[in-house]
C-alpha positions in Angstrom: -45.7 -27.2 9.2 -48.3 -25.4 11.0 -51.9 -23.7 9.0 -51.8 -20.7 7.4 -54.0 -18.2 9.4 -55.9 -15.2 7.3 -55.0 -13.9 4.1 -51.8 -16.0 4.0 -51.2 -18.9 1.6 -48.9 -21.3 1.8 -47.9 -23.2 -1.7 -45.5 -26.9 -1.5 -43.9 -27.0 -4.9 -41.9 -30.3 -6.1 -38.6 -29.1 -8.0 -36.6 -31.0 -10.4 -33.5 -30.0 -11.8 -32.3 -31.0 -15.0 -29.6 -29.5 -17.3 -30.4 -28.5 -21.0 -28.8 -26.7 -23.7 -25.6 -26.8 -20.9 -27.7 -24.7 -18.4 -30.0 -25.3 -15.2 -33.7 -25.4 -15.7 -36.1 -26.4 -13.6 -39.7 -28.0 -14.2 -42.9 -28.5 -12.5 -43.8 -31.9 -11.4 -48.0 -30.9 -10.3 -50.6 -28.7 -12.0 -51.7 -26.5 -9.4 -54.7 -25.2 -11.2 -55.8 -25.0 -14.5 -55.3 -22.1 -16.1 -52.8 -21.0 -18.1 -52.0 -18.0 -16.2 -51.7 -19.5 -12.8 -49.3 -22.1 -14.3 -46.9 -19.8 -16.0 -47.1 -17.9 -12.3 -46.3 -21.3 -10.7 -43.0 -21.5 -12.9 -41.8 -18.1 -12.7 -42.1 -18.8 -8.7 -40.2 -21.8 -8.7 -37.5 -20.3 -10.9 -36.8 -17.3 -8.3 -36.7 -20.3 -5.7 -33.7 -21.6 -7.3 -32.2 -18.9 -7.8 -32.1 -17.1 -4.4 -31.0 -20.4 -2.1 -28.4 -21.5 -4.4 -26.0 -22.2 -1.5 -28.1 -22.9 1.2 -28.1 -26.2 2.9 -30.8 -28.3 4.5 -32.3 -27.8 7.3 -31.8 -23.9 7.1 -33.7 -21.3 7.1 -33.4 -17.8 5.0 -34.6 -14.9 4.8 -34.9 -14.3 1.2 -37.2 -11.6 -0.3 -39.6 -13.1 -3.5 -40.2 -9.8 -6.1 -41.4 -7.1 -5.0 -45.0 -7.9 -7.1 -45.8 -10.5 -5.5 -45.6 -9.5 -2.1 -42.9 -9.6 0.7 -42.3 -13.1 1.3 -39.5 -15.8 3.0 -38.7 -19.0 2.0 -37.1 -21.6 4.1 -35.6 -25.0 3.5 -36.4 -27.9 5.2 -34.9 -31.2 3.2 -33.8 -33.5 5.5 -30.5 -34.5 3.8 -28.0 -33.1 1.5 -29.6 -34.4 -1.8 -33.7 -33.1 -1.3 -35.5 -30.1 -1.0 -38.6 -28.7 0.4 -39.8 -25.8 -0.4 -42.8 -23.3 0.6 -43.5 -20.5 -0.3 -45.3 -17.7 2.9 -47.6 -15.3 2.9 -48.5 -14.9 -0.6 -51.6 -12.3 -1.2 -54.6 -14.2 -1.3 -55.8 -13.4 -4.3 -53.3 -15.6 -5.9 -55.6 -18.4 -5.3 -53.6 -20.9 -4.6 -54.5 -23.4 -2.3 -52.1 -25.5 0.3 -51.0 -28.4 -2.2 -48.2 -30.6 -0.2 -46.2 -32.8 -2.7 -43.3 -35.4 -2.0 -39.9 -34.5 -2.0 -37.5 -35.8 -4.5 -33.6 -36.7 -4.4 -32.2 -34.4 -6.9 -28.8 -33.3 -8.3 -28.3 -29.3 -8.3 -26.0 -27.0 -9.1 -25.6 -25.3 -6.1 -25.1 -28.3 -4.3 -21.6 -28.8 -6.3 -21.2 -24.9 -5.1 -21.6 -25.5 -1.7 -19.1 -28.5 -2.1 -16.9 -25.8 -3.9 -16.9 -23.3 -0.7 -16.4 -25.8 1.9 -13.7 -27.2 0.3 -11.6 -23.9 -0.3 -12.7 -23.5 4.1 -10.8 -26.8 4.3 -7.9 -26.2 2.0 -7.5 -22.2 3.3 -8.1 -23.2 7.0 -7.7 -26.8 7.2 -7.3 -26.9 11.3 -11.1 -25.0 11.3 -13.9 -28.1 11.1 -17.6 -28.6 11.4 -19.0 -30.3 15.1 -22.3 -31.1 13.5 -24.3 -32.6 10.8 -25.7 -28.9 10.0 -22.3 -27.4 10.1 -23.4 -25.0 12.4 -20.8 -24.9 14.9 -17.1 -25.2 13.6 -14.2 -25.1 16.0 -10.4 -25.1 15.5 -7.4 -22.7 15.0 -6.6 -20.1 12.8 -2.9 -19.2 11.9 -1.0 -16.2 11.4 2.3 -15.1 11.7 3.6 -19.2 12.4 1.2 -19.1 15.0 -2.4 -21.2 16.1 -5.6 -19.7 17.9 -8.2 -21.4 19.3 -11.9 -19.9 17.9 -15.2 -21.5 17.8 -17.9 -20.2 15.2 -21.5 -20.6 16.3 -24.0 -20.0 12.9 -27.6 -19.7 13.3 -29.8 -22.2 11.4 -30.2 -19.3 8.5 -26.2 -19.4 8.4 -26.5 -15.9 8.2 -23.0 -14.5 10.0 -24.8 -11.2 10.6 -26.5 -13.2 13.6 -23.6 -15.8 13.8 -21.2 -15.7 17.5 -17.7 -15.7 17.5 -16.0 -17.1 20.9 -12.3 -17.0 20.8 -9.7 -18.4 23.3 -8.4 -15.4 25.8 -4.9 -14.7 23.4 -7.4 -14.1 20.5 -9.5 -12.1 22.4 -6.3 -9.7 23.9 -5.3 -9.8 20.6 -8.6 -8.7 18.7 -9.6 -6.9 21.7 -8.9 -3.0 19.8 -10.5 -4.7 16.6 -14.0 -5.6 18.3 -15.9 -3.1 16.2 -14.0 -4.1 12.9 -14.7 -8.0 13.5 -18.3 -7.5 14.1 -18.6 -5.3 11.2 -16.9 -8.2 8.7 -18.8 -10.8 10.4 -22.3 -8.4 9.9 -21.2 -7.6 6.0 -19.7 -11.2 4.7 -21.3 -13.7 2.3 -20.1 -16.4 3.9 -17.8 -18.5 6.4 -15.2 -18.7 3.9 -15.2 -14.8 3.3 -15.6 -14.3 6.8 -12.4 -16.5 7.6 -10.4 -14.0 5.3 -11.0 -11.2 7.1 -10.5 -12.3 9.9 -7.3 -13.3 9.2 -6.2 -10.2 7.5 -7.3 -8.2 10.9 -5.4 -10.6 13.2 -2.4 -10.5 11.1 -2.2 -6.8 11.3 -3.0 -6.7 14.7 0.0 -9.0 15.3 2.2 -6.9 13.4 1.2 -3.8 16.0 1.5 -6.0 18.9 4.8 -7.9 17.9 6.5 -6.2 21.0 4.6 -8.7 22.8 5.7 -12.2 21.6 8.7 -11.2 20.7 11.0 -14.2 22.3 14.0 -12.9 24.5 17.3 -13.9 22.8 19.1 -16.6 24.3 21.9 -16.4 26.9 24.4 -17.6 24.4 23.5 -15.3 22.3 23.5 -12.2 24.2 26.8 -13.7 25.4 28.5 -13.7 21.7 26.7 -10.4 20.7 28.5 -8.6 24.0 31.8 -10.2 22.7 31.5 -8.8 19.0 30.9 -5.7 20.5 33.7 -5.6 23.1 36.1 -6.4 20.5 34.7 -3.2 18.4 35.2 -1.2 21.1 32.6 -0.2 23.9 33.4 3.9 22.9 31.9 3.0 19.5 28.3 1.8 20.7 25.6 4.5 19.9 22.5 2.4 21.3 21.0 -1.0 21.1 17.5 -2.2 21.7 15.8 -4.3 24.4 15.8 -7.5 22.4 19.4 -7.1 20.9 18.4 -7.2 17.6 19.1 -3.7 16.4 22.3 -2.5 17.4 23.8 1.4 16.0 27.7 1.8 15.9 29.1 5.5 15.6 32.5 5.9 13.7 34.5 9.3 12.7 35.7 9.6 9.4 39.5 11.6 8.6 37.8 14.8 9.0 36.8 14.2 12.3 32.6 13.8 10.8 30.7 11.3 12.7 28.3 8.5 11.2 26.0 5.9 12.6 25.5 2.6 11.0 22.6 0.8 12.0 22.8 -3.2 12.3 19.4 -5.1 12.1 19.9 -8.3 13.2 17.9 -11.6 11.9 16.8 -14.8 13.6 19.3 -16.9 11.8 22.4 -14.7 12.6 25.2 -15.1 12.2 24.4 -17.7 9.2 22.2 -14.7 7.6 23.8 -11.3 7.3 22.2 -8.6 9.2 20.4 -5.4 7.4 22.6 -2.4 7.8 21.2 1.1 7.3 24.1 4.6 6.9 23.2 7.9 5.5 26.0 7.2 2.0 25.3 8.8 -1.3 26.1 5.2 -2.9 24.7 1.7 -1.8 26.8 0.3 0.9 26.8 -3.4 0.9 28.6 -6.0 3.2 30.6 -9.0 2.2 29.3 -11.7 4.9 29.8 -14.9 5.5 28.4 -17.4 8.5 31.3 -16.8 10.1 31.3 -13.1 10.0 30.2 -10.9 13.2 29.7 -6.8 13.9 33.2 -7.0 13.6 33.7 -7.5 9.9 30.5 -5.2 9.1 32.3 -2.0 11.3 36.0 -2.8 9.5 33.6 -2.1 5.7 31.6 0.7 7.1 34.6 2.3 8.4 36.6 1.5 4.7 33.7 2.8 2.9 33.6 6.3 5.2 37.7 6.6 4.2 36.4 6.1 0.2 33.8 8.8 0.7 35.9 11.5 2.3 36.8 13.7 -0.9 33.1 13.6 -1.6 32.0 14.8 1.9 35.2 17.4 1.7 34.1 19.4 -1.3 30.1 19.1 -0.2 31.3 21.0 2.8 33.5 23.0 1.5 30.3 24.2 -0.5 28.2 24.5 2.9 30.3 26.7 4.5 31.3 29.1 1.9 28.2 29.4 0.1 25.1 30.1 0.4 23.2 26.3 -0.1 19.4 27.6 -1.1 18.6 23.4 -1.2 18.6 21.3 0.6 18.5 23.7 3.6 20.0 20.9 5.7 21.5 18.5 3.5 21.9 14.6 4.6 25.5 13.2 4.2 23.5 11.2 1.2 22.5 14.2 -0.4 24.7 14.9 -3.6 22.9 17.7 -4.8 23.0 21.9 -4.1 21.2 24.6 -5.4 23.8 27.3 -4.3 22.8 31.3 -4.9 24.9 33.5 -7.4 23.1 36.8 -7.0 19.5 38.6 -7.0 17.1 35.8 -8.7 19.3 33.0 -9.8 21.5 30.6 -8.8 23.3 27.1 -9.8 22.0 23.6 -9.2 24.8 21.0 -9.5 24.6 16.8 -9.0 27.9 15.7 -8.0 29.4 12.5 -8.5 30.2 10.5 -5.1 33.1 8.8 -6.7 34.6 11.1 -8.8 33.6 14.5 -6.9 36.2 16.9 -8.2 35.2 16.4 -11.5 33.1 18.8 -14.0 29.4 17.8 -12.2 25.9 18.9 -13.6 25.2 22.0 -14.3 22.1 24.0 -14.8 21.2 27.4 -14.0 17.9 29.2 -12.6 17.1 32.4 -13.8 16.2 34.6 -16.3 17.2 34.4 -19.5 19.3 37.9 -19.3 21.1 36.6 -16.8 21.9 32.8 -17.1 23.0 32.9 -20.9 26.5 35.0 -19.9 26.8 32.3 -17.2 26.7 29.8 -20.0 29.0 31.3 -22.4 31.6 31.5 -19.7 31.2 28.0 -18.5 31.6 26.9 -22.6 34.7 29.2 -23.0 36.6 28.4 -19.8 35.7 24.3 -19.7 38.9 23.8 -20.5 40.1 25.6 -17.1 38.3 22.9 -15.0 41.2 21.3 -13.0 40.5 18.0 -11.0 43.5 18.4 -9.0 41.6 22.2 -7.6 38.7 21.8 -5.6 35.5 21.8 -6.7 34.4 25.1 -5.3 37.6 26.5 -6.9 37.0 25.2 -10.1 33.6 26.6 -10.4 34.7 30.1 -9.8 37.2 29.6 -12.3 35.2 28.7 -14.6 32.0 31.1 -14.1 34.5 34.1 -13.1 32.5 35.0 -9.8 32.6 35.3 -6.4 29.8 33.4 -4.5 27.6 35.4 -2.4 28.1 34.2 1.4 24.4 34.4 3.4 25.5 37.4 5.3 25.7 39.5 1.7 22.0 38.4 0.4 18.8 38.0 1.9 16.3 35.1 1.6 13.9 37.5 0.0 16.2 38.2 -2.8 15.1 34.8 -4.1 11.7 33.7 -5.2 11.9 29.9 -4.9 8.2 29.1 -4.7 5.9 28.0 -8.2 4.5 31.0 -9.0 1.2 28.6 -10.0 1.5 26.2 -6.6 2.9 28.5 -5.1 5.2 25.2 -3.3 8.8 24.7 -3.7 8.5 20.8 -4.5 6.3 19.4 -6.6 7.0 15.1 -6.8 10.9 16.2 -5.9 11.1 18.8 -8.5 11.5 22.0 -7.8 11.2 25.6 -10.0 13.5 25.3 -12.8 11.4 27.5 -15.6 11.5 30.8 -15.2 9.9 33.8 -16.8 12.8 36.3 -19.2 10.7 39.5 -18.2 13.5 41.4 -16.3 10.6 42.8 -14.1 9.1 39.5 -13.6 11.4 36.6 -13.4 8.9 34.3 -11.4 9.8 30.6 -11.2 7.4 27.7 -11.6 7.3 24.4 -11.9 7.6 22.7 -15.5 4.7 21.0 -14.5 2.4 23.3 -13.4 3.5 25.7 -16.4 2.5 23.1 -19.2 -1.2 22.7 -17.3 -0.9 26.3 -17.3 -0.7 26.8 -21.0 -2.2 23.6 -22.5 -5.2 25.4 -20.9 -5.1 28.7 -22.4 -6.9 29.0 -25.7 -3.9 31.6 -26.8 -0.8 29.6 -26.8 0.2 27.4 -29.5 2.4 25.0 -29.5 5.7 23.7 -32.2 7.1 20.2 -31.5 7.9 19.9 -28.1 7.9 23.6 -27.4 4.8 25.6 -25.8 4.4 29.7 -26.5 2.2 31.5 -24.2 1.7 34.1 -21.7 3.2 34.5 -18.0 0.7 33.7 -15.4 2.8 37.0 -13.6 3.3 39.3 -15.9 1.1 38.3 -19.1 4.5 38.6 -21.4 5.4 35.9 -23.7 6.8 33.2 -22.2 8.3 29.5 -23.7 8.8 26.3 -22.3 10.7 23.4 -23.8 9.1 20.2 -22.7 12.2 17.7 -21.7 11.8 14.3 -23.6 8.4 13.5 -22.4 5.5 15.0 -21.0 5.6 15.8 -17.4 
């Protein structure tokens, strides 16, 4: 092994393990000097040798700091097979005085042996084509999968098995691939415990950079497909293709409804099509689903979308019938999915209504925003005249039945005549909700946010609350204001 030069010492120490009480000791097979201090030294020594190259395999070296008190040392392993040890301890202070006292090695059963038999067998079962070229399992070639397919990589590990100082050579697709992610795979490889670990990541960094690059190896369709696909859509009609990609998977169709409104359906087609039904994306308040059977094609999937756009039309009549002679505060440019409209009735309050896709002539939600001075004669007239609501009228004429008002077209009112912001956020949607408290001061009447107002007065030491109703004071104004909490807490 070489002498120890200068103040260095070098100490061999013969290690047993043995297990009692259902846990690993260790013992000292050789008195190394007589005292009872230097013993009890000699056994706490040996005891943080176990401990820190649990794991480690013959032949290999590690850098492994002993405490701090006893000086900065390394310890290396050099057992010649998988069942002995040799250990030394370096560069020990000298006034330890310890002397250079080589012992025999021992065959010996250890519990980090039955680790090490652990990790290398989740390396196999996790990445079973990956295997050792050597006796010191230094070197492992093989492939890695992702994504259904295999990459060639070799792993070079120095003889600490330390992957900080370990070299990665990969075949040139695994290096185009990973070739953006060069600072990312060094930085796992610096940072990892082990192989295993190691393997992980790297798997989780080439899958997503597959995911970014699956342009790439995306296999052109086959001529008989490409052949059926232009006959499915000849037989829709040429006039009613919007657009389709470069690998004839995703395909949009445009249709007009009675009214002369156009939709787009989008068709996302699978590997296995026609014998699995293709994903189809359209801008309906309601699911839209398609009845498919292997030997459906585009042409069934149109013949529904265009029977579901006939069963929506009433709904899409009264929503813009609504749009057009109103004026729509929210959505400002409403999706034909959207079902819902905050629509303006005069200076500082308006009407939010949900109607209902399938039935949208009928009486639909109702809830007003404004002060209380002004919404609570909306509401008595919407209790007395109910019974005027006529399914047979139009929504929009129903409503003004019922409310006995004219609605105010954009031209009449100004955005400004409507505070729509939080008062507290000061933002119109707050996780989809928007301002639907408002404060009764006829002066104030600043909307907020149920959510923001119950943070608002939890946290003042004045207000008090009764059940599931908070008293406090406007943030605006400093008048009394309430707010009934809805079920739950927001």
């Amino acid at each position: 092994m070489g002498q120890v030069q200068g103040k260095d010492r070098m100490l061999w120490a013969y290690c047993k393990s043995y297990v009692r009480g259902g846990k690993s000791a260790f013992g000292v097979a050789a008195i190394f000097n007589k005292t009872k201090k230097r013993i009890l030294l000699v056994l706490f020594l040996t005891v943080k040798v176990r401990i820190i190259l649990t794991g480690q395999t013959c032949g290999l070296e590690s850098d492994l700091p002993l405490p701090a008190s006893k000086g900065t040392s390394w310890l290396r392993c050099t057992g010649q097979d998988c069942g002995t040890r040799h250990f030394w301890v370096s560069r020990l202070p000298a006034n330890l005085g310890f002397r250079t006292v080589p012992l025999q090695t021992a065959h010996v059963r250890r519990p980090f042996l039955r680790a090490m038999a652990d990790t290398e067998a989740n390396l196999l079962r996790h990445f079973p084509l990956l295997l050792p070229q050597n006796r010191e399992k230094t070197v492992y070639e093989g492939f890695i999968s992702a994504q259904g397919r295999d990459f060639h990589l070799r792993i070079v590990l120095p003889k600490d098995q330390q992957l900080k100082k370990a070299r990665l050579l990969c075949s040139w697709q695994l290096k185009n691939i990973l070739n953006e992610y060069h600072q990312v795979v060094q930085q796992r490889m610096k940072h990892s415990p082990d192989l295993m670990s190691f393997m992980m990541e790297l798997k989780i960094i080439l899958e997503a950079a597959l995911k970014n690059k699956q342009e790439l190896y995306v296999q052109p369709p086959s001529c008989s497909f490409c052949k059926d696909l232009l006959t499915e859509i000849g037989a829709i009609g040429w006039d009613k293709l919007a657009c389709v990609d470069t690998s004839f998977t995703t395909i949009k169709l445009k249709a007009d409804d009675a009214s002369g409104r156009k939709h787009l359906i989008t068709v996302k087609l699978k590997a296995k099509y026609p014998v699995e039904p293709p994903d189809c994306l359209v801008d309906f308040p309601i699911p839209f689903s398609v009845s498919w059977t292997p030997q459906s094609s585009l042409v069934n999937v149109y013949s529904q979308f265009s029977a579901a756009l006939e069963t929506l039309k009433a709904f899409w009549d009264v929503m813009d019938e609504i749009d057009e002679k109103t004026w729509v505060l929210e959505p400002e440019k409403p999706p034909r999915s959207a079902t819902a409209r905050r629509i303006a009735l005069g200076h500082d309050v308006s009407i939010n209504i949900e109607v209902d896709p399938r039935h949208p002539t009928m009486l639909p939600e109702f809830c007003f925003l404004g002060a209380d001075h002004v919404t609570k004669p909306l509401g008595m007239r919407l209790s007395g005249n109910i019974h005027l609501w006529d399914p047979e009228n139009s929504l929009l004429q129903n409503l003004k039945d019922v409310l006995e008002i004219d609605f105010p077209a954009r031209t009449v009112l100004e955005k400004s005549d409507f505070s729509m912001d939080c008062g507290i956020c000061y933002a119109r949607h707050l996780n989809g909700a928007i301002p639907d408290q408002v404060c009764n001061n006829p002066q104030c009447g600043q909307l907020f946010h149920q959510m923001c107002l119950y943070e608002w007065l939890r946290g003042l030491s004045s207000s008090r609350q009764s059940f599931n109703v908070f008293f406090g004071e406007c943030p605006y104004c400093s008048k009394p204001i309430t707010l009934k909490m809805s079920g739950r807490k927001p």
